[in-house]
ZAVO-561904 format. One record per residue (C-alpha): residue number from 1; residue in one letter; x, y, z. Coordinates in steps of 0.001 Angstrom, whole numbers, m for minus. Each point is the difference from the previous one (the first is absolute). Layout:
<midos>
<mido torro="NUM" volo="a" px="X" py="Y" pz="Z"/>
...
</midos>
This chain:
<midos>
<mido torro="1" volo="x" px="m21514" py="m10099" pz="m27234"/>
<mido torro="2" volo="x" px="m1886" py="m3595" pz="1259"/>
<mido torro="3" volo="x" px="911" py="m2670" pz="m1725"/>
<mido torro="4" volo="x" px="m2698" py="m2466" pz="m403"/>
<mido torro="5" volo="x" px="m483" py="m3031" pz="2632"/>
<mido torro="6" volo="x" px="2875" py="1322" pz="2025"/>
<mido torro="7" volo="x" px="m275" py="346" pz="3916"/>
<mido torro="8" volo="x" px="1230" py="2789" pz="2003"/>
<mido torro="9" volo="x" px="2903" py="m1680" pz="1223"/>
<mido torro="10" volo="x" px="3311" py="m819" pz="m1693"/>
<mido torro="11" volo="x" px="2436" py="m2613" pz="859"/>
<mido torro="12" volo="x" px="2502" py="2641" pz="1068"/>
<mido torro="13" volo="x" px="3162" py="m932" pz="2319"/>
<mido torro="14" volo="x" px="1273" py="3112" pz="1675"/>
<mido torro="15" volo="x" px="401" py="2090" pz="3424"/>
<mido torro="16" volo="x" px="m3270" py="844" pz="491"/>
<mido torro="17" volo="x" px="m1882" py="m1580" pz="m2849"/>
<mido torro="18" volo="x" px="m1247" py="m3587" pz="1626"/>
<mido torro="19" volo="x" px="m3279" py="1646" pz="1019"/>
<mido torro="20" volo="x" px="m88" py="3318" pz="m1633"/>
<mido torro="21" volo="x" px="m3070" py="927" pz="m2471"/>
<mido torro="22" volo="x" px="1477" py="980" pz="m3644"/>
<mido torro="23" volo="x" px="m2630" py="1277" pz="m1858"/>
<mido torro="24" volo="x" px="m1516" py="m1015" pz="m3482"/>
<mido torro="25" volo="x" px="3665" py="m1742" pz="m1001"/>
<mido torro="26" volo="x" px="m852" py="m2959" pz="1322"/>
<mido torro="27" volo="x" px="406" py="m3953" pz="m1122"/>
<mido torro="28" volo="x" px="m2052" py="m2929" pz="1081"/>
<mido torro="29" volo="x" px="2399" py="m1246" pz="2719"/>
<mido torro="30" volo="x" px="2217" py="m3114" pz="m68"/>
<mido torro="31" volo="x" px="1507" py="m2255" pz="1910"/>
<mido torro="32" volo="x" px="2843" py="m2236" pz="m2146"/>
<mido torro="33" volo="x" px="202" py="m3580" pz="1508"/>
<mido torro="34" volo="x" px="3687" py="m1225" pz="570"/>
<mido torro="35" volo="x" px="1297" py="m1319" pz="m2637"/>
<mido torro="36" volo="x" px="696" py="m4067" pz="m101"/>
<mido torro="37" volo="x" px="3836" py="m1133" pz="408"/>
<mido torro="38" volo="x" px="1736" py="m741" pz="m3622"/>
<mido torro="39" volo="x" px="851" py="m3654" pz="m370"/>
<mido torro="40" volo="x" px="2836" py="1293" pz="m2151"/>
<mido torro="41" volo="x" px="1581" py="2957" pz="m1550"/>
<mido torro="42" volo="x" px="136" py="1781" pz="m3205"/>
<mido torro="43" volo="x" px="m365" py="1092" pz="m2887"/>
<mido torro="44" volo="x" px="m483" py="3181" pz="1381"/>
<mido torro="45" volo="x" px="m2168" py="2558" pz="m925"/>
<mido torro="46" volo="x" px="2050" py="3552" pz="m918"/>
<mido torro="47" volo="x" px="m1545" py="2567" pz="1043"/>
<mido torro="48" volo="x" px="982" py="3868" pz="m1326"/>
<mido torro="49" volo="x" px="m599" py="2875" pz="3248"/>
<mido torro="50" volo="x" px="m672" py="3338" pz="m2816"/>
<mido torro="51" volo="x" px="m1128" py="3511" pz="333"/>
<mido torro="52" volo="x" px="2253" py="2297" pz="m2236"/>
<mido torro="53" volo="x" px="m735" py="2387" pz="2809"/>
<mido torro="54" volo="x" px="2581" py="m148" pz="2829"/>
<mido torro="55" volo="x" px="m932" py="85" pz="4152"/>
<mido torro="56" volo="x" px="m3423" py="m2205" pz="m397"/>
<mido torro="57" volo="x" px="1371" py="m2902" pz="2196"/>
<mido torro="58" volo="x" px="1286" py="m2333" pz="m2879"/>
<mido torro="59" volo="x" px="3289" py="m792" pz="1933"/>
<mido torro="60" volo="x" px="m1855" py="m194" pz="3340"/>
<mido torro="61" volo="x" px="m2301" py="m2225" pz="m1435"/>
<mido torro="62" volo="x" px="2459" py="m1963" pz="m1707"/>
<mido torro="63" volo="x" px="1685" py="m862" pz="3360"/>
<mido torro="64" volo="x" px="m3107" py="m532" pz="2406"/>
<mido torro="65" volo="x" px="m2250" py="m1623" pz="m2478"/>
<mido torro="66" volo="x" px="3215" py="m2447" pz="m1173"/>
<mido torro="67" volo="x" px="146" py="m757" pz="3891"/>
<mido torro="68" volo="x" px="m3455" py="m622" pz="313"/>
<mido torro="69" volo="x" px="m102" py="m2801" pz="m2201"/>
<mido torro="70" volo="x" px="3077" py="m1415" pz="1196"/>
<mido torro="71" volo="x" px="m1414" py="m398" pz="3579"/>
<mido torro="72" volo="x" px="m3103" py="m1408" pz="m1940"/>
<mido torro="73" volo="x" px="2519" py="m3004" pz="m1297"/>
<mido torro="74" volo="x" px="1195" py="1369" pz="m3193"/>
<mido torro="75" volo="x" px="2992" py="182" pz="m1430"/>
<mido torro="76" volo="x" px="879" py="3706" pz="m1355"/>
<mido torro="77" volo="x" px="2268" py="1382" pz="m1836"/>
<mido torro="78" volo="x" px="267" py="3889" pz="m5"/>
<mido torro="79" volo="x" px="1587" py="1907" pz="m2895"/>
<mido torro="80" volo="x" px="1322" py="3588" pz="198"/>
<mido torro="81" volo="x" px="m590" py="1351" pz="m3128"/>
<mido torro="82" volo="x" px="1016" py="3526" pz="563"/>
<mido torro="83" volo="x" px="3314" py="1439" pz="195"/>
<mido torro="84" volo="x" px="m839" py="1953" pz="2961"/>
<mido torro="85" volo="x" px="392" py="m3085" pz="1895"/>
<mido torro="86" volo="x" px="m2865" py="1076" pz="2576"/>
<mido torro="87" volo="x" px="m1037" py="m3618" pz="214"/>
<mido torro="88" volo="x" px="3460" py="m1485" pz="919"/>
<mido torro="89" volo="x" px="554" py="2977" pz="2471"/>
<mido torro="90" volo="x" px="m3590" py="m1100" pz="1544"/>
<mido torro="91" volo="x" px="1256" py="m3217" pz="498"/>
<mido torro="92" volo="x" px="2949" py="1147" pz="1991"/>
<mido torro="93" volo="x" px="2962" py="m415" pz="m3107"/>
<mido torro="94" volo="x" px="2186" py="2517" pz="m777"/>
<mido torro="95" volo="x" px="m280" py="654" pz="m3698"/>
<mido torro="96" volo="x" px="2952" py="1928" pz="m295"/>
<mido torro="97" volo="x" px="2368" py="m3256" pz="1330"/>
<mido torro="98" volo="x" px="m2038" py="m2605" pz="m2371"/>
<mido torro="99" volo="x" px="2896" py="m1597" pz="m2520"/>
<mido torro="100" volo="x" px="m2617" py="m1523" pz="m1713"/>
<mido torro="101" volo="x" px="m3995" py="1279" pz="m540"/>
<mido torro="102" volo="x" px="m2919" py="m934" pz="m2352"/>
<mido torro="103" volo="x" px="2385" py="2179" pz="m2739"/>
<mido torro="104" volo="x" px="2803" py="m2551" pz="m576"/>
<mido torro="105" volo="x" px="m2475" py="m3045" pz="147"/>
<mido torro="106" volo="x" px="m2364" py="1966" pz="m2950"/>
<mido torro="107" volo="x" px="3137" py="1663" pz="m1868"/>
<mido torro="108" volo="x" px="2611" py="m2154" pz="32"/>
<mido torro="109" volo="x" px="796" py="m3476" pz="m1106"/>
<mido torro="110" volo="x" px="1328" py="m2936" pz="2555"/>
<mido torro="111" volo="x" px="m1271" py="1663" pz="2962"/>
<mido torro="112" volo="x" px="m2120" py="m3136" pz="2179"/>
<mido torro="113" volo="x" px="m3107" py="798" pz="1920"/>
<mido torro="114" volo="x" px="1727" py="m1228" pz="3200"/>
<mido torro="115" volo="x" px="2493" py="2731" pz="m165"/>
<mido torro="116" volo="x" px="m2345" py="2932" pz="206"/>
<mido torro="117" volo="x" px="m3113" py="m1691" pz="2182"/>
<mido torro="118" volo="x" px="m35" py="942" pz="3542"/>
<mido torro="119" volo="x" px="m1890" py="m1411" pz="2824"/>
<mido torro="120" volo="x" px="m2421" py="2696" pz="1188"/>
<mido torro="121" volo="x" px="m715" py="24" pz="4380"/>
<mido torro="122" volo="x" px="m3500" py="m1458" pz="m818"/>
<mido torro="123" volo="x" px="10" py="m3873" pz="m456"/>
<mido torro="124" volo="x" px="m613" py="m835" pz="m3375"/>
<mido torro="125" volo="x" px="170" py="3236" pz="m1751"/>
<mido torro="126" volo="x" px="3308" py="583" pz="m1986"/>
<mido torro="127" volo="x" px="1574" py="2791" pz="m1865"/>
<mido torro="128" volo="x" px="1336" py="1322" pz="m3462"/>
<mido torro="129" volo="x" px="1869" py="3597" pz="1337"/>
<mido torro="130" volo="x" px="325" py="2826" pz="m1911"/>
<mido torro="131" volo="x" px="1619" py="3580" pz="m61"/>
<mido torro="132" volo="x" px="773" py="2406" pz="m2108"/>
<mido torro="133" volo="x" px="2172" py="m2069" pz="m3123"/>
<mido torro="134" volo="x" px="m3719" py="m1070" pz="m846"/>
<mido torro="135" volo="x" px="m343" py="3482" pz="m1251"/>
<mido torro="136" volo="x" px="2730" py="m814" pz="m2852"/>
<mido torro="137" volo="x" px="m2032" py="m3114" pz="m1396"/>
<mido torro="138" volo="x" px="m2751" py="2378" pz="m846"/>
<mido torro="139" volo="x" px="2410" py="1709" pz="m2823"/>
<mido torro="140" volo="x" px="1962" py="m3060" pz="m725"/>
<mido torro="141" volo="x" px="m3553" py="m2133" pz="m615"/>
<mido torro="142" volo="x" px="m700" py="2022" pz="m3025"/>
<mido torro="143" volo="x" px="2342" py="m1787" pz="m1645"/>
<mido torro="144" volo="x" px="m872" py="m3263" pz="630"/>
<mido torro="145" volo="x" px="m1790" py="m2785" pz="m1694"/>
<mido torro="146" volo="x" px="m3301" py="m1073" pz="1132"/>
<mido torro="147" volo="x" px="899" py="3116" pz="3059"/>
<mido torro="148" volo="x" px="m3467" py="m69" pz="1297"/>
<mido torro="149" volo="x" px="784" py="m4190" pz="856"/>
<mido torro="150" volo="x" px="2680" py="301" pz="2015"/>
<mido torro="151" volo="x" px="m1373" py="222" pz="3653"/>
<mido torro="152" volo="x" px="m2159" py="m2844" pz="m926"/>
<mido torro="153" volo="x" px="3342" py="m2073" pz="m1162"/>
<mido torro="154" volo="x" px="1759" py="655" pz="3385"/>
<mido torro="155" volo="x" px="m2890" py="m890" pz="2078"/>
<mido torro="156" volo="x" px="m1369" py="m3480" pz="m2162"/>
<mido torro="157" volo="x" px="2623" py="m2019" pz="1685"/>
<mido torro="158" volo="x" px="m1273" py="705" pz="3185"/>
<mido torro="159" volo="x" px="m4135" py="m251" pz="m587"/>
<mido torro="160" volo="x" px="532" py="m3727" pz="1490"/>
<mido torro="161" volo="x" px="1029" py="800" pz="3061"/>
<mido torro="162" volo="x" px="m2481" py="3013" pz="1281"/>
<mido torro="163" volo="x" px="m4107" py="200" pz="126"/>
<mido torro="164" volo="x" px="689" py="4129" pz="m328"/>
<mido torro="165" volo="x" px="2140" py="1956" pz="m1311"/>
<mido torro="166" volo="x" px="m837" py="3924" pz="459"/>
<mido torro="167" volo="x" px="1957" py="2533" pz="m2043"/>
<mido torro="168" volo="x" px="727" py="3330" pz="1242"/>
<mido torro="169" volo="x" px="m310" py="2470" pz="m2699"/>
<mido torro="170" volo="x" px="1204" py="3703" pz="m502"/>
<mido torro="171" volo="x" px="m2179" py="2328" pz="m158"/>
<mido torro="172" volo="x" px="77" py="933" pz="m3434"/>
<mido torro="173" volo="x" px="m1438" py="m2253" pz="m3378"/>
<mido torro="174" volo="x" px="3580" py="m427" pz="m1423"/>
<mido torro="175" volo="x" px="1967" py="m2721" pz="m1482"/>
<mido torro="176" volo="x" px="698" py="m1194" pz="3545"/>
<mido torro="177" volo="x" px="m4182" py="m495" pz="690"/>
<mido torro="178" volo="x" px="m820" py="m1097" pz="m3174"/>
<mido torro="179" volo="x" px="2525" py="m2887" pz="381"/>
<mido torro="180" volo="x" px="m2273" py="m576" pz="3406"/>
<mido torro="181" volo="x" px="m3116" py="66" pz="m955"/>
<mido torro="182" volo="x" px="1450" py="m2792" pz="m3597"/>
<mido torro="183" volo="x" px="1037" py="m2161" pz="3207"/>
<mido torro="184" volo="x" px="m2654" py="m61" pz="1913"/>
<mido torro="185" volo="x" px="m3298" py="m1798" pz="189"/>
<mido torro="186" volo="x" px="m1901" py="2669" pz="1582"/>
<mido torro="187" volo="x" px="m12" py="3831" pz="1267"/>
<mido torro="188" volo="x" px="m377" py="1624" pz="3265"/>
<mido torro="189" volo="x" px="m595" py="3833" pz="161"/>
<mido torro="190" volo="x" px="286" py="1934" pz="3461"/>
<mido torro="191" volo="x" px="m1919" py="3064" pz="m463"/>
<mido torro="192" volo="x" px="773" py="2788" pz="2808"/>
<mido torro="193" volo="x" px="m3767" py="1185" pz="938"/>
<mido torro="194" volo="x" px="673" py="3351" pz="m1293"/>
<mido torro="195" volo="x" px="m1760" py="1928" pz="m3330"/>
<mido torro="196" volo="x" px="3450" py="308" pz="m2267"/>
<mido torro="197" volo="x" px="513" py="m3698" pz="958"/>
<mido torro="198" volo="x" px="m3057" py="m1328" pz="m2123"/>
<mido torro="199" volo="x" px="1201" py="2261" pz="m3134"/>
<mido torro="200" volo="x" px="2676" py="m2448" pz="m1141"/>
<mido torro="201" volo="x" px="m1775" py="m3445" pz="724"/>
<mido torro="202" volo="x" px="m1685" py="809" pz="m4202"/>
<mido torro="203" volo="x" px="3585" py="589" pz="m1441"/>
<mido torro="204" volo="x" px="1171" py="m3653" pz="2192"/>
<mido torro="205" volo="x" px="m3176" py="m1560" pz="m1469"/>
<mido torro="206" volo="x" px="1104" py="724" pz="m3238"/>
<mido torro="207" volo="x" px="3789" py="m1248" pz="97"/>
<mido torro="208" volo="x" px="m1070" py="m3122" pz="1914"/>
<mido torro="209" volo="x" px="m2423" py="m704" pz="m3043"/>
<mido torro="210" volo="x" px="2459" py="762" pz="m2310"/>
<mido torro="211" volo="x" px="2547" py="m2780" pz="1743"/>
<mido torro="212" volo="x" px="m2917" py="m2029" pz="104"/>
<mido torro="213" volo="x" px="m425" py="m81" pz="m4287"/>
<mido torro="214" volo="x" px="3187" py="84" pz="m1184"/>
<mido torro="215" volo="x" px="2040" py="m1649" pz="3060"/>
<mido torro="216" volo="x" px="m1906" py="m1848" pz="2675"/>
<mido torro="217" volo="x" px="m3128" py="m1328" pz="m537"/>
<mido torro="218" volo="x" px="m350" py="m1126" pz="3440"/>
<mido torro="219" volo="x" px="422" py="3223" pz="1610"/>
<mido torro="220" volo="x" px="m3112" py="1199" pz="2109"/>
<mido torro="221" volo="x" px="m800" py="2411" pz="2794"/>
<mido torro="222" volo="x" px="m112" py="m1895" pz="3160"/>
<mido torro="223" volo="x" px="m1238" py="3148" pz="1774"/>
<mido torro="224" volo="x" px="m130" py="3222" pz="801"/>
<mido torro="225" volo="x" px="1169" py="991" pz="3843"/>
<mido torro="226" volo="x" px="m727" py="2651" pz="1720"/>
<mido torro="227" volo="x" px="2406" py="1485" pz="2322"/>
<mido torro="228" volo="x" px="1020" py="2640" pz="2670"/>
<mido torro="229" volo="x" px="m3622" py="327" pz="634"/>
<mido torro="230" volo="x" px="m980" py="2544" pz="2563"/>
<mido torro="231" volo="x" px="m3870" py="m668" pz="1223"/>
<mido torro="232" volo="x" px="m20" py="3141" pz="1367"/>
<mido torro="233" volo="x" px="314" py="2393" pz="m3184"/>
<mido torro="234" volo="x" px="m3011" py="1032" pz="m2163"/>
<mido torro="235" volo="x" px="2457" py="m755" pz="m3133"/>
<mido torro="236" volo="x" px="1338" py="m3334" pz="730"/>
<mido torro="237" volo="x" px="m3276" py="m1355" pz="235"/>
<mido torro="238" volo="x" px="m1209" py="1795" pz="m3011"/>
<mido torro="239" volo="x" px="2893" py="m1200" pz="m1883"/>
<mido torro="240" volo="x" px="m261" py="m3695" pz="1137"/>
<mido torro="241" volo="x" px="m4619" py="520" pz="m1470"/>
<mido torro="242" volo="x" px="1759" py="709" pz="m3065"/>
<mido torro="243" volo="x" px="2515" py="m2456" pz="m25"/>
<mido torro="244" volo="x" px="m2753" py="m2749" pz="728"/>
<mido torro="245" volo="x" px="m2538" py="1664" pz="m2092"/>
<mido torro="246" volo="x" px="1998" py="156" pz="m3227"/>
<mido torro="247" volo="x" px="1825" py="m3691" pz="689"/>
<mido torro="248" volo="x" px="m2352" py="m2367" pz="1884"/>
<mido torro="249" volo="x" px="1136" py="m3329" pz="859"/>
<mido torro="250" volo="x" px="3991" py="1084" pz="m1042"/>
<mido torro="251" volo="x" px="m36" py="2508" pz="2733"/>
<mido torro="252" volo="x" px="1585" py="m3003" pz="3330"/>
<mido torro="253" volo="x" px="m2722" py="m132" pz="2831"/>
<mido torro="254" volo="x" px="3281" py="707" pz="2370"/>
<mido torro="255" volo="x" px="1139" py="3743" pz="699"/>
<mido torro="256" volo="x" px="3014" py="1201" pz="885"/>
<mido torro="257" volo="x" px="m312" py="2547" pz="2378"/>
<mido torro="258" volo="x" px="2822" py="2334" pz="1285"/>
<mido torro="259" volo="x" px="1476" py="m762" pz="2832"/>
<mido torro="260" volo="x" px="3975" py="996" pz="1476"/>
<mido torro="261" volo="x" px="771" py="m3225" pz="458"/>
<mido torro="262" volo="x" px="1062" py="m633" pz="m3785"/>
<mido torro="263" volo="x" px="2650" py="2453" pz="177"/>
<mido torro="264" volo="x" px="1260" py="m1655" pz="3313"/>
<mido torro="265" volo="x" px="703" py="m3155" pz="m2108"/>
<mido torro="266" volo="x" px="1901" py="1417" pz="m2569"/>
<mido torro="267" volo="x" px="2440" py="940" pz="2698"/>
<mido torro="268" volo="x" px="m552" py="m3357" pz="1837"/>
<mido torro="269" volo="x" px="1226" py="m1790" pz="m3348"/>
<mido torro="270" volo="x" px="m3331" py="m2460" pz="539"/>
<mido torro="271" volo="x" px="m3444" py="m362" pz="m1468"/>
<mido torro="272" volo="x" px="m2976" py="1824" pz="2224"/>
<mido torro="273" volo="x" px="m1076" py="m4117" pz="690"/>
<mido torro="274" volo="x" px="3310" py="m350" pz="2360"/>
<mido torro="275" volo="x" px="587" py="3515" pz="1015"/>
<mido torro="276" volo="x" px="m3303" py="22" pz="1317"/>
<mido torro="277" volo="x" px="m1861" py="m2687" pz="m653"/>
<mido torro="278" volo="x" px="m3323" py="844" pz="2655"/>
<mido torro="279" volo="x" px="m77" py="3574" pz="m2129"/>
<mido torro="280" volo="x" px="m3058" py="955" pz="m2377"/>
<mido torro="281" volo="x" px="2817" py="m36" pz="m2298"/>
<mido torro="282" volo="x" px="734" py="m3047" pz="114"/>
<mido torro="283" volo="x" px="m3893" py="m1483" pz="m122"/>
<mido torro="284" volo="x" px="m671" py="2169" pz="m3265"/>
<mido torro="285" volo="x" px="3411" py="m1791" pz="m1738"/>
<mido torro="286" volo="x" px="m1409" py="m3841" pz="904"/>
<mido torro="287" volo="x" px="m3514" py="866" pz="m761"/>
<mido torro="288" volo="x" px="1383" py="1039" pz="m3410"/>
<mido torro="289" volo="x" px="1908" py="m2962" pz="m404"/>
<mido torro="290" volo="x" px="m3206" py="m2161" pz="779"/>
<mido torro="291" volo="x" px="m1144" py="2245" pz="m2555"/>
<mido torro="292" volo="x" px="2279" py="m562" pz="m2559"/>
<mido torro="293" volo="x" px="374" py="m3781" pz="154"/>
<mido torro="294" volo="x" px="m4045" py="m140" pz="m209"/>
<mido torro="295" volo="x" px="m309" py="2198" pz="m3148"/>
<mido torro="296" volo="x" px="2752" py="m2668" pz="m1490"/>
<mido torro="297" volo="x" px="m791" py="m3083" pz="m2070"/>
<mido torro="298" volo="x" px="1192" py="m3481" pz="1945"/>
<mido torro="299" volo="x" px="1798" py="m1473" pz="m2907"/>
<mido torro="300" volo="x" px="3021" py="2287" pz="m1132"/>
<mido torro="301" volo="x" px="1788" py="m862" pz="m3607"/>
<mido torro="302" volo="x" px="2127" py="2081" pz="m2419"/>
<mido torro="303" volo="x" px="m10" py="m55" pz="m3737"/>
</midos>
């Protein structure tokens, strides 16, 4: 499938991608200019990392995109928004030893932001932890009033102080997402370059609308991103034509090719930008965050 006006080239960061012909995928290439130093901080922009299906890169791209921007002179704020705790883990935290996670500050009463915020190894990027007690507020929730508000009340006091936060969601379209995607400003979708992964994007279209008319008005689709992207396969690149063809200018310029190094940081406890920061890894994660803070407005408010 061409897509009209595109080149046969694609901003793809990867082993072997740099010079690497892809076929009729392709997008005009890009090159993001750095972007300018804040004067000041805040209010940050909250940002929801969503794909109901699970191994597409949200966590990874939680982490090395977070890092990104802090090494670009933002101030982050992650969120681990999924009782697996795979974020936290990342990060090099031991879920299972956390006294206090994202639960107690949502759930309970009394609980202060400064007793559950950790300081993250990159320099500017903190925390919210999580593990598996998160998995209780999804039942307990239901009972709540104004449930679908209350990630959006623990994080308000703390807009001030951050230009991002990113919010690591399951992988699912629960209670536990929706409450993401009421708190956020804007959506990020990893989508795993692979056929069943572009089945589920209509049924995420469709609860991100519905949060969008009844919830949060502000919500919108930052992007789509593809991921574990493999140059060499007849199928990846057919999947990424579609992907393009059927979203346009949603579908980021930047790839995310496969590469072993990702798994190497999970173990390392770091983001792919310190582990190792010369990797094509690590280029694809700043050249997104270029990307990002270009396809977002200068001034920032909340209503």
């Amino acid at each position: 499938m061409l897509v009209d006006g595109f080149e046969q080239r694609l901003d793809v960061a990867g082993p072997d991608a740099p010079d690497t012909d892809l076929g009729p995928t392709q997008r005009p290439l890009r090159d993001f200019p750095e972007p300018p130093p804040v004067a000041e901080h805040g209010p940050a922009r909250v940002v929801a990392m969503c794909n109901q299906k699970g191994g597409v890169g949200k966590t990874t791209t939680t982490i090395n995109l977070g890092a990104a921007l802090a090494d670009y002179g933002r101030r982050v704020l992650l969120v681990d928004f999924d009782p697996q705790g795979a974020l936290s883990v990342g990060l090099g935290i031991d879920a299972h030893d956390l006294e206090l996670s994202i639960y107690n500050l949502v759930m309970e009463r009394g609980i202060r932001v400064d007793d559950v915020l950790q300081e993250t190894p990159v320099k500017g990027m903190d925390l919210l932890p999580s593990n598996i007690d998160l998995s209780a507020a999804e039942i307990q929730l239901v009972s709540e009033v104004a449930r679908e508000q209350a990630l959006s009340r623990a994080l308000y006091p703390l807009l001030e102080a951050y230009d991002v936060v990113l919010v690591d969601c399951q992988p699912s379209l629960g209670m536990l997402t929706v409450n993401a995607l009421t708190a956020s400003d804007g959506v990020i979708v990893p989508l795993e370059c692979e056929y069943f992964a572009l089945r589920g994007v209509a049924l995420l279209q469709e609860t991100i609308e519905k949060v969008r008319d009844r919830l949060n008005p502000r919500l919108q689709i930052e992007g789509l991103l593809a991921t574990m992207y493999d140059s060499r396969t007849v199928h990846g690149r057919e999947v990424l034509a579609r992907l393009v063809e059927a979203f346009g200018d949603k579908v980021f310029h930047t790839v995310i090719a496969r590469t072993v190094r990702f798994p190497e940081t999970t173990v390392a406890g770091l983001p792919i930008t310190s582990f190792a920061p010369d990797s094509p890894g690590a280029a694809a994660y700043r050249q997104l965050a270029r990307e990002v803070l270009a396809r977002w407005p200068v001034a920032r408010s909340r209503s």
